[in-house]
N, CA, C and O atoms as CSV, one atom per row, in Angstrom:
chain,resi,resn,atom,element,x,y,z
A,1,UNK,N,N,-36.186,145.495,-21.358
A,1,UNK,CA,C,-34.999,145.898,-20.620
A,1,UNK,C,C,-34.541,147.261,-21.109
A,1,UNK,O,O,-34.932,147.756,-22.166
A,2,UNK,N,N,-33.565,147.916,-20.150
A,2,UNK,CA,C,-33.343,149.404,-20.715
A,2,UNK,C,C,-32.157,149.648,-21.923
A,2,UNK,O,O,-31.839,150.711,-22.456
A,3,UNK,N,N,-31.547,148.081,-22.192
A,3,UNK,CA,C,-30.592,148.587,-23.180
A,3,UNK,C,C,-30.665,147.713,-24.170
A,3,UNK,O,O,-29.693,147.063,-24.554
A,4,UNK,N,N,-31.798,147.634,-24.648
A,4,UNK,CA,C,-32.637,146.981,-25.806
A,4,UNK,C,C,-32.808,148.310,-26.640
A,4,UNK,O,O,-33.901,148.790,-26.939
A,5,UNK,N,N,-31.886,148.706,-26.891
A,5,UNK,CA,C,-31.265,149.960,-27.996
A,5,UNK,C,C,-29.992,148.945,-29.062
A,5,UNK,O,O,-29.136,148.098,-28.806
A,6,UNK,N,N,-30.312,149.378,-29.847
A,6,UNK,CA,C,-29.116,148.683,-31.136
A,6,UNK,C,C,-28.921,147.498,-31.204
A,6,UNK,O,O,-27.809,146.975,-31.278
A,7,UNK,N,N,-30.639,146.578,-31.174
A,7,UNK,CA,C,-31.002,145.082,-31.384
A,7,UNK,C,C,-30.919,145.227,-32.967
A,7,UNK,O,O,-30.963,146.176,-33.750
A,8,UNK,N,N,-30.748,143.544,-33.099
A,8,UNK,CA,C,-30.488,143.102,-34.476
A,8,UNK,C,C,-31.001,142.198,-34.534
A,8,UNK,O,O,-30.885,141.385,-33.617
A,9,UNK,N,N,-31.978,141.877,-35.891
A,9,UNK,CA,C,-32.540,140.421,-36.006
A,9,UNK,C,C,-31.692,139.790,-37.501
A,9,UNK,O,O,-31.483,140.284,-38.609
A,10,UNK,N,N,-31.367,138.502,-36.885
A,10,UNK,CA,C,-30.205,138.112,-37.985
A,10,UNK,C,C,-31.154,136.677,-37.954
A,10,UNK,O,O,-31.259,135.876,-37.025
A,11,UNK,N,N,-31.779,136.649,-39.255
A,11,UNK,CA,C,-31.966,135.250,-40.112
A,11,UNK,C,C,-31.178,134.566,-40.146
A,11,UNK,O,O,-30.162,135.119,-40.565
A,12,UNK,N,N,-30.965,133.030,-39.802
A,12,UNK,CA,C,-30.388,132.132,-39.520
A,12,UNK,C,C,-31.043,130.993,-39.816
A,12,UNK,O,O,-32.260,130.935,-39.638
A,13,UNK,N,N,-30.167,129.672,-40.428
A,13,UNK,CA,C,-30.634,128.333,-40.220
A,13,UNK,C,C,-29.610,126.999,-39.904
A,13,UNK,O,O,-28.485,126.742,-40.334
A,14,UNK,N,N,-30.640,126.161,-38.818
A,14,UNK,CA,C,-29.717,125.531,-38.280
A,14,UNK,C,C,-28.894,124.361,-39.404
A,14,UNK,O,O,-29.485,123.825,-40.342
A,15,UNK,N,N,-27.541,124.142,-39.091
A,15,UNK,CA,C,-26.834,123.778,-40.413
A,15,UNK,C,C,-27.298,122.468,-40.604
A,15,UNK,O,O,-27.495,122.321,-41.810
A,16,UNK,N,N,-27.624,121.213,-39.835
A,16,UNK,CA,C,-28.221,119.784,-40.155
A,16,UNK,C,C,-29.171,120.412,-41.020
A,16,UNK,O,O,-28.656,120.634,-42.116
A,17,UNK,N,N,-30.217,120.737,-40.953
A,17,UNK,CA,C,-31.761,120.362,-41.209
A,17,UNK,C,C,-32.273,121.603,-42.035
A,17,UNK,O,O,-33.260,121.566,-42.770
A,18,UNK,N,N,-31.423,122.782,-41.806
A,18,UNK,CA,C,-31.947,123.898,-42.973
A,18,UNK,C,C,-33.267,124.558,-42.352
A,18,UNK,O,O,-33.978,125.331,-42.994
A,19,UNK,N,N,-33.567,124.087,-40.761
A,19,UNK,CA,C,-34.601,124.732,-40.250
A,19,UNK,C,C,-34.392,126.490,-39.808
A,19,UNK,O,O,-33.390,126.899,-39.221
A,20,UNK,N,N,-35.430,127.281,-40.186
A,20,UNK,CA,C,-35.037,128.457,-39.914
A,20,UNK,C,C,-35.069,129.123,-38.258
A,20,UNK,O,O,-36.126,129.147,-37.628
A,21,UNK,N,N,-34.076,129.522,-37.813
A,21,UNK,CA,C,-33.791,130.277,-36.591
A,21,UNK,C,C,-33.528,131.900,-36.561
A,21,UNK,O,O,-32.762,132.443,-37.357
A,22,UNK,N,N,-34.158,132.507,-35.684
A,22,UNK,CA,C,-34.034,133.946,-35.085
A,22,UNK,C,C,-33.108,134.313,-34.254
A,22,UNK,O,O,-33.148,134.119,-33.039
A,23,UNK,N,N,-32.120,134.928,-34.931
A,23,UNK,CA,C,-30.493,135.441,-33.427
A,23,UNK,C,C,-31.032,136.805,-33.738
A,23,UNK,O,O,-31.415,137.288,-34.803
A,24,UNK,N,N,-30.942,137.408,-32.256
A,24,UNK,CA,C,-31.189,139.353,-31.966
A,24,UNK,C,C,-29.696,138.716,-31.037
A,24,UNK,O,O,-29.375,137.981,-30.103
A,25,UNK,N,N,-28.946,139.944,-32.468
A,25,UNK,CA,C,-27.661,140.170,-31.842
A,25,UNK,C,C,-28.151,141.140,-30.777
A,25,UNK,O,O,-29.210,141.720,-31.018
A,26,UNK,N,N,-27.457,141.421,-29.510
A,26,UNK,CA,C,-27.464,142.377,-28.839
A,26,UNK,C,C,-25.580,142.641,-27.890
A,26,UNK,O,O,-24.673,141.922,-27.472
A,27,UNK,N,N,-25.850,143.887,-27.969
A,27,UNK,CA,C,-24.008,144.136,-27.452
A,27,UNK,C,C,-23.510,143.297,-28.553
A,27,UNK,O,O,-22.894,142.419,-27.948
A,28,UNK,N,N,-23.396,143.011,-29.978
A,28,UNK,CA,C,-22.312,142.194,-30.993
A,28,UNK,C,C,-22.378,140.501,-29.872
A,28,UNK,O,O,-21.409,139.747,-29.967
A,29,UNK,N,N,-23.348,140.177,-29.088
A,29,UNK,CA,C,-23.720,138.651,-28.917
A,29,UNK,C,C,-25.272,138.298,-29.421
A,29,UNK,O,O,-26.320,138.885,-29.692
A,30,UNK,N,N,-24.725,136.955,-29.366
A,30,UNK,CA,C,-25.945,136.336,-30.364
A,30,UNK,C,C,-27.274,135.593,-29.253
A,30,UNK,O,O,-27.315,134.423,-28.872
A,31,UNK,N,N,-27.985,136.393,-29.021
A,31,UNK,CA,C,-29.534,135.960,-28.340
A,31,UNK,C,C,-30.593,134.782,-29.153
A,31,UNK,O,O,-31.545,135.166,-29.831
A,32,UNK,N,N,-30.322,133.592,-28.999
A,32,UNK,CA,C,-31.417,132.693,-29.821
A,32,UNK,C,C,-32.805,132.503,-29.594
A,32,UNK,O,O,-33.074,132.014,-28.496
A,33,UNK,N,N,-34.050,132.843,-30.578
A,33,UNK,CA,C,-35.327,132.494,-30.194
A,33,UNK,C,C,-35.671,131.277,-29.831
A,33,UNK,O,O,-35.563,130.233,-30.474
A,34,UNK,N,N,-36.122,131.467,-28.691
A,34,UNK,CA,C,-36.026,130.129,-27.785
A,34,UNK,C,C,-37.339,129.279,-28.347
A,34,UNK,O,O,-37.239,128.089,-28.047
A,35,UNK,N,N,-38.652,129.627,-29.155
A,35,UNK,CA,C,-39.340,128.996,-29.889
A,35,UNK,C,C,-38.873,128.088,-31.093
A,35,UNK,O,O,-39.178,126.927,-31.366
A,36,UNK,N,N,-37.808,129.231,-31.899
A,36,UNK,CA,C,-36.541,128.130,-33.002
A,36,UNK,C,C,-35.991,127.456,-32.546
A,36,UNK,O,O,-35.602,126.523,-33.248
A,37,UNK,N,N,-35.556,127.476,-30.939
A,37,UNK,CA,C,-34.329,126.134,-30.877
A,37,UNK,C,C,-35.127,124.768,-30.425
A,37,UNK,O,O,-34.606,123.664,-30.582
A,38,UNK,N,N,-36.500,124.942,-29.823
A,38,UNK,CA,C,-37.196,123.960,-29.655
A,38,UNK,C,C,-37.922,123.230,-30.930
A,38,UNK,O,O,-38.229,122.038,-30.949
A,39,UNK,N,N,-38.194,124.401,-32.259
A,39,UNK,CA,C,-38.626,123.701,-32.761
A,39,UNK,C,C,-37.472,122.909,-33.557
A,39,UNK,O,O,-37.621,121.880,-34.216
A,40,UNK,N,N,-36.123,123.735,-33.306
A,40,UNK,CA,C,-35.276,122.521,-33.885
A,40,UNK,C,C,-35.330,120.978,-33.480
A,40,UNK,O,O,-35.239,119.916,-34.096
A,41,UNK,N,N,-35.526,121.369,-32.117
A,41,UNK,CA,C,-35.044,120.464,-31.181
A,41,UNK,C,C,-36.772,119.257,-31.020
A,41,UNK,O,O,-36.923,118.240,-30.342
A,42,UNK,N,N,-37.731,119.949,-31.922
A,42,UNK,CA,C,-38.907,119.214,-31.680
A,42,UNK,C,C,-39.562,119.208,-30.486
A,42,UNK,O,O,-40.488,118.421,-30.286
A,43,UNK,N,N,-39.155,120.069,-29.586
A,43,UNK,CA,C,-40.081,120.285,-29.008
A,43,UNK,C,C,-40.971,121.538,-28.608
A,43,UNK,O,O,-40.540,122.687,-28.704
A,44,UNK,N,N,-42.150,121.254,-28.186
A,44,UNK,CA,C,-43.159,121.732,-28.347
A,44,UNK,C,C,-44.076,122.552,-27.513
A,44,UNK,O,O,-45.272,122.781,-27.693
A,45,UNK,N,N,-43.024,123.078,-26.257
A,45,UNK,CA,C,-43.482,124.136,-25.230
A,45,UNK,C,C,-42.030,125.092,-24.813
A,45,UNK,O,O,-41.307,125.116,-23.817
A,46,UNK,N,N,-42.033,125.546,-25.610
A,46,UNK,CA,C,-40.552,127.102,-25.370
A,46,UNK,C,C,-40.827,127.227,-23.865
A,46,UNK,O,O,-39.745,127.035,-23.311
A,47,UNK,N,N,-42.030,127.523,-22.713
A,47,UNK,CA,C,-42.269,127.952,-21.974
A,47,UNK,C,C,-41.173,126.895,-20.811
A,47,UNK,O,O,-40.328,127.372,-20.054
A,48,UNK,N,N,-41.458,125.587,-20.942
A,48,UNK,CA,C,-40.694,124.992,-20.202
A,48,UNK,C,C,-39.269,125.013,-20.365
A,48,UNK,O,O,-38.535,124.882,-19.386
A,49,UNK,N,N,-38.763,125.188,-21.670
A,49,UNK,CA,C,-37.470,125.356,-21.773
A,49,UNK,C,C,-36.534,126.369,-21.515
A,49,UNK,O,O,-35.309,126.249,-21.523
A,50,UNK,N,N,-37.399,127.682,-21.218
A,50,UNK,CA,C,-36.643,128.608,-20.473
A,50,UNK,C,C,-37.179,128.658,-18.828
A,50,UNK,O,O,-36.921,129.706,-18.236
A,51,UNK,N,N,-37.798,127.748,-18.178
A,51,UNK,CA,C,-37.723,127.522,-17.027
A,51,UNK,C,C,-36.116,126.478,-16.792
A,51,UNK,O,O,-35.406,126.949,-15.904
A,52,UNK,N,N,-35.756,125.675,-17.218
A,52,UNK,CA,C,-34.511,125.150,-17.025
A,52,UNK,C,C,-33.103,125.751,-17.467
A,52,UNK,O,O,-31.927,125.480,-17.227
A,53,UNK,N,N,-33.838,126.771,-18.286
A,53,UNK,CA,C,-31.862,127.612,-18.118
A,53,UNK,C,C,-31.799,128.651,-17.288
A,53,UNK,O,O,-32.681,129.474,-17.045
A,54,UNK,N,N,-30.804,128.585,-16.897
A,54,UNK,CA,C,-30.459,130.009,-15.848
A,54,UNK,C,C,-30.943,131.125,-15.972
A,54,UNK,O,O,-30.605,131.713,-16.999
A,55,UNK,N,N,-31.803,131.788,-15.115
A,55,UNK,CA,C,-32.304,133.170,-15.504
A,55,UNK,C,C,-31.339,134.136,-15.846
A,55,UNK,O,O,-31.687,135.038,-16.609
A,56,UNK,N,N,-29.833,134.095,-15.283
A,56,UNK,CA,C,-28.995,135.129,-16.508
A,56,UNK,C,C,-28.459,134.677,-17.592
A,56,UNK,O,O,-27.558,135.310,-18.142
A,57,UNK,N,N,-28.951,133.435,-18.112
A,57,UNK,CA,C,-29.189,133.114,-19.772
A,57,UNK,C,C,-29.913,133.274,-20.264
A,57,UNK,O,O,-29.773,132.934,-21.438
A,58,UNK,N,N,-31.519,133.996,-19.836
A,58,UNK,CA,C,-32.233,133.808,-20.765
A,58,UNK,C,C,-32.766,135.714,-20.878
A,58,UNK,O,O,-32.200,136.535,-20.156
A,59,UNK,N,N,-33.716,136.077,-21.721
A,59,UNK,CA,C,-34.151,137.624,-21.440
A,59,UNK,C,C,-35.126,137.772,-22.339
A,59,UNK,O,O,-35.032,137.272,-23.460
A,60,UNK,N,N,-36.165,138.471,-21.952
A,60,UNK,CA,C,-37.368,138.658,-22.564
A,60,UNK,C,C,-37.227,139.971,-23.520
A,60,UNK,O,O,-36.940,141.031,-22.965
A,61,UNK,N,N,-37.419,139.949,-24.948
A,61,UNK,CA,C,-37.129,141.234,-26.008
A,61,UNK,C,C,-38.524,141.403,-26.795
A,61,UNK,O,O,-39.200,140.522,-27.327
A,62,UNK,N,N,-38.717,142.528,-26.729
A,62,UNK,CA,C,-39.798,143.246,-27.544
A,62,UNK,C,C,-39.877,143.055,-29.311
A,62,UNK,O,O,-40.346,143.902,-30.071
A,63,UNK,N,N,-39.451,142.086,-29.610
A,63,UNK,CA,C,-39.253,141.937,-31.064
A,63,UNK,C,C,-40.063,142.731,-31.916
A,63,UNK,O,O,-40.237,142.328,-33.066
A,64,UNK,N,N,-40.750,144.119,-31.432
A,64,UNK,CA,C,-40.965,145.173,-32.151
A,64,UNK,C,C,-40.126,145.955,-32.293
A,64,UNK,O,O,-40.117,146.694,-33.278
A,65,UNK,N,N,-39.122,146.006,-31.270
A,65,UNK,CA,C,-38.124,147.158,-31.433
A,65,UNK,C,C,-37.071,147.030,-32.077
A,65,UNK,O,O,-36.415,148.043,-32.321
A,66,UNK,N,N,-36.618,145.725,-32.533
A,66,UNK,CA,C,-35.907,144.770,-32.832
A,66,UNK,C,C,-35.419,145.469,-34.392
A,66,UNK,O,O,-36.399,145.705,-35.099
A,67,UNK,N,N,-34.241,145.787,-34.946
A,67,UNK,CA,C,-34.204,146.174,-36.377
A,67,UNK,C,C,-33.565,144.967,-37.427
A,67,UNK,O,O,-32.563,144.269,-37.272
A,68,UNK,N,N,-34.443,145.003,-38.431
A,68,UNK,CA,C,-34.166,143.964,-39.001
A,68,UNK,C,C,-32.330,144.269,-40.033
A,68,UNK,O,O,-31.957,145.376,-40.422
A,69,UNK,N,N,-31.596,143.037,-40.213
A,69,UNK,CA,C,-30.682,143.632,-40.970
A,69,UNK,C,C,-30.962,144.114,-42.358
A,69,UNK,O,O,-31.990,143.872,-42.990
A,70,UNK,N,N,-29.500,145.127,-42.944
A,70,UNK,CA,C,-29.853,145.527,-43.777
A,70,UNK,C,C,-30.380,144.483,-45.307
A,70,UNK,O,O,-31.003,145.088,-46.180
A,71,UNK,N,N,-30.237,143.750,-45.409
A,71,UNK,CA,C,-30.694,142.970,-46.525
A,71,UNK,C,C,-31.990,142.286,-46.717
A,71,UNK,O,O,-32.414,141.729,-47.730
A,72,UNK,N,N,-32.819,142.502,-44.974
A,72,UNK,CA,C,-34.355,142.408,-44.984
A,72,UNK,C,C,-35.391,142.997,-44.622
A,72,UNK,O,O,-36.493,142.683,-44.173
A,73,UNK,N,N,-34.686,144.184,-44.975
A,73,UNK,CA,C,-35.760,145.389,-44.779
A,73,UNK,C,C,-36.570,145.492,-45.797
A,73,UNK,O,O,-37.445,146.358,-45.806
C-alpha cells in the first residue's frame, strides 16, 4: 500500500499462554499478524481466516519495510 511509510514491528505476547505475537503499528494503530492470532487460536490456515473478516479489516504489509522498534534492532 502507498502509506506503508512509518511501520512499526512491536513484539508482543498473548497474556493467557505467553505465546508470541507480531503488532505493525501503523498510523499509532495496532495491525495483528494474522499467522500469530491463529496460532494462538490453534489454528492452522491464516489463509482462511482472513477470508472471513472484512476486507477493510484486514491489509497485506511488506514486512521488509517494516522497522523494527528501538530495543530490537
Amino acid at each position: 500500500m502507498d502509506d506503508e511509510t512509518g511501520m512499526v514491528l512491536v513484539r508482543s505476547s498473548f497474556p493467557v499462554t505467553g505465546q508470541p505475537i507480531r503488532v505493525v503499528m501503523i498510523n499509532d494503530e495496532p495491525w495483528f499478524v494474522t499467522a500469530d492470532v491463529c496460532a494462538v487460536l490453534g489454528r492452522t490456515n491464516p489463509s482462511w481466516a482472513t477470508r472471513i473478516i472484512e476486507p477493510k479489516d484486514t491489509r497485506t504489509v511488506d514486512m521488509r519495510s517494516v522497522c523494527l522498534t528501538s530495543s530490537e534492532a
